[in-house]
N, C-alpha and C positions, 0 to 999 in steps of 0.2 A: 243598742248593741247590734248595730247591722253586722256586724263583720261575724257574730256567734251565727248569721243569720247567712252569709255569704255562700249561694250553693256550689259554684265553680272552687271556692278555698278549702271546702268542706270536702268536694268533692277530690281535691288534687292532697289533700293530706291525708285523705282513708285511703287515697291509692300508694301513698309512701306506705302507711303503716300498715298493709294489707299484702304489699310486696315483702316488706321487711320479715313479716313474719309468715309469709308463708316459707320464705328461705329456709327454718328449720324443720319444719318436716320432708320438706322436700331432698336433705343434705340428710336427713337421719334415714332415707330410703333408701340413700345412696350408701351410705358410709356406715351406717348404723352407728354412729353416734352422734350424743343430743349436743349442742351448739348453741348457746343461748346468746352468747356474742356475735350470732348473727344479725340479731337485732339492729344493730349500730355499726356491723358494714356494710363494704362497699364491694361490689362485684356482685356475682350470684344468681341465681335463678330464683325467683321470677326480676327484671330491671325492675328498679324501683323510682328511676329516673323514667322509666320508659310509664310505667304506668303512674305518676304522677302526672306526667305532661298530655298523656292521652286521657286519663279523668278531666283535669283543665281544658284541654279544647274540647271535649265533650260536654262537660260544662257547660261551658260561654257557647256552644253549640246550639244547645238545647234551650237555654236560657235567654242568647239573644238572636237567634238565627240564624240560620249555617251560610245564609248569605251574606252577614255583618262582616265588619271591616274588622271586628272583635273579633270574630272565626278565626279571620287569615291571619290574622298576629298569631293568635295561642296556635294556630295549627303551626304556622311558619317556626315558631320557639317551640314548639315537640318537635318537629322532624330535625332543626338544630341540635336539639339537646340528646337525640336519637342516635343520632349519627356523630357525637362528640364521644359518648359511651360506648359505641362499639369503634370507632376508629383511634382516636387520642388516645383514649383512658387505657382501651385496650393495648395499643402498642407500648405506652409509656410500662404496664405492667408487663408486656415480654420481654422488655429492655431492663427492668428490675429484679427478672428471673436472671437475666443472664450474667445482671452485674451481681448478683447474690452466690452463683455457683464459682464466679473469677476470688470472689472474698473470699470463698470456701478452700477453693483449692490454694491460692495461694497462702491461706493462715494453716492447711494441711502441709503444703510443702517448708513451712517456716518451722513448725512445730519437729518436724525430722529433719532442722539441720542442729548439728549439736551448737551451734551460739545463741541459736535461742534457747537450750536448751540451758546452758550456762549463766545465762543473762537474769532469768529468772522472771523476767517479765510477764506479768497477767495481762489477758486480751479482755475487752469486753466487746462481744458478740452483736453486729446492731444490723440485722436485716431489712434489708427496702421491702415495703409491702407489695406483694406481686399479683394482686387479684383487686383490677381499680378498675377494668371495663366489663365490657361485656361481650361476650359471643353473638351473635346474630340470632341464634335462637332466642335466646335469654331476652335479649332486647323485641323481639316479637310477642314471647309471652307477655311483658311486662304491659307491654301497648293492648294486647287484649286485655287482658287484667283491668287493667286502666279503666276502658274504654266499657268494656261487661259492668265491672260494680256500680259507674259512674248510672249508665241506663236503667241498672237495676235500682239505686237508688231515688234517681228519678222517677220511675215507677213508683216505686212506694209510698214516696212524698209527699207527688205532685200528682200521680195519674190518682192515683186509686179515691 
């Protein structure tokens, strides 16, 4: 069972589930309330994208050399994956804010003309998710995050 065994997969899946869940204390600091469904999205403080990829090339780092040809992949595929969650992700979700307030207002303006009114028609409500990237901070914490557990892990491990 090499792969129960795999430090770089081990280390890039504590750093998903390490971000995921720090998202809800972090969101109950801010908002004071709890979120459990943070879990399983997508946006948010700490990246979770950012500190997976930076656990991985920390990883393969540490494991095969930071001079390996392995390095420069996972390194090249984090700062890829870095820069896709705060540039793409992120605009695709300002673009789904703003198509969310045009659904608003124009199902407001329909709703006070009287032929909708007459017509009788039910709407059903269907929001685009608008929190799919990242802030620039967020994507920094995530990459420390990443990159702290990963060494501390290794410590543990393998140094001590």
């Amino acid at each position: 069972m090499a792969l129960l065994t795999n430090f770089p997969l081990l280390a890039a899946l504590f750093g998903v589930f390490m971000a995921q869940f720090l998202k809800i204390p972090i969101t109950y600091f801010e908002t004071k309330q709890l979120k459990w469904a943070l879990l399983i999205s997508t946006g948010g403080m700490p990246s979770s994208h950012s500190a997976s990829v930076t656990a991985l090339a920390t990883a393969v780092g540490l494991q095969e050399g930071f001079g390996s040809s392995l390095f420069a992949i996972a390194c090249m595929f984090a700062i890829i994956v870095m820069y896709d969650a705060k540039g793409i992700r992120w605009h695709a979700g300002e673009q789904a804010a703003v198509l969310n307030k045009l659904v608003s207002d124009f199902r407001e303006h329909v709703k006070l003309s009287k032929m909708f009114q007459k017509s009788g028609a039910k709407e059903k409500q269907q929001q685009l998710k608008e929190l799919l990237g990242h802030r620039p901070s967020e994507v920094f914490v995530g990459a420390v995050l990443g990159i702290a557990q990963t060494l501390f892990i290794y410590w543990l491990f393998f140094v001590l």
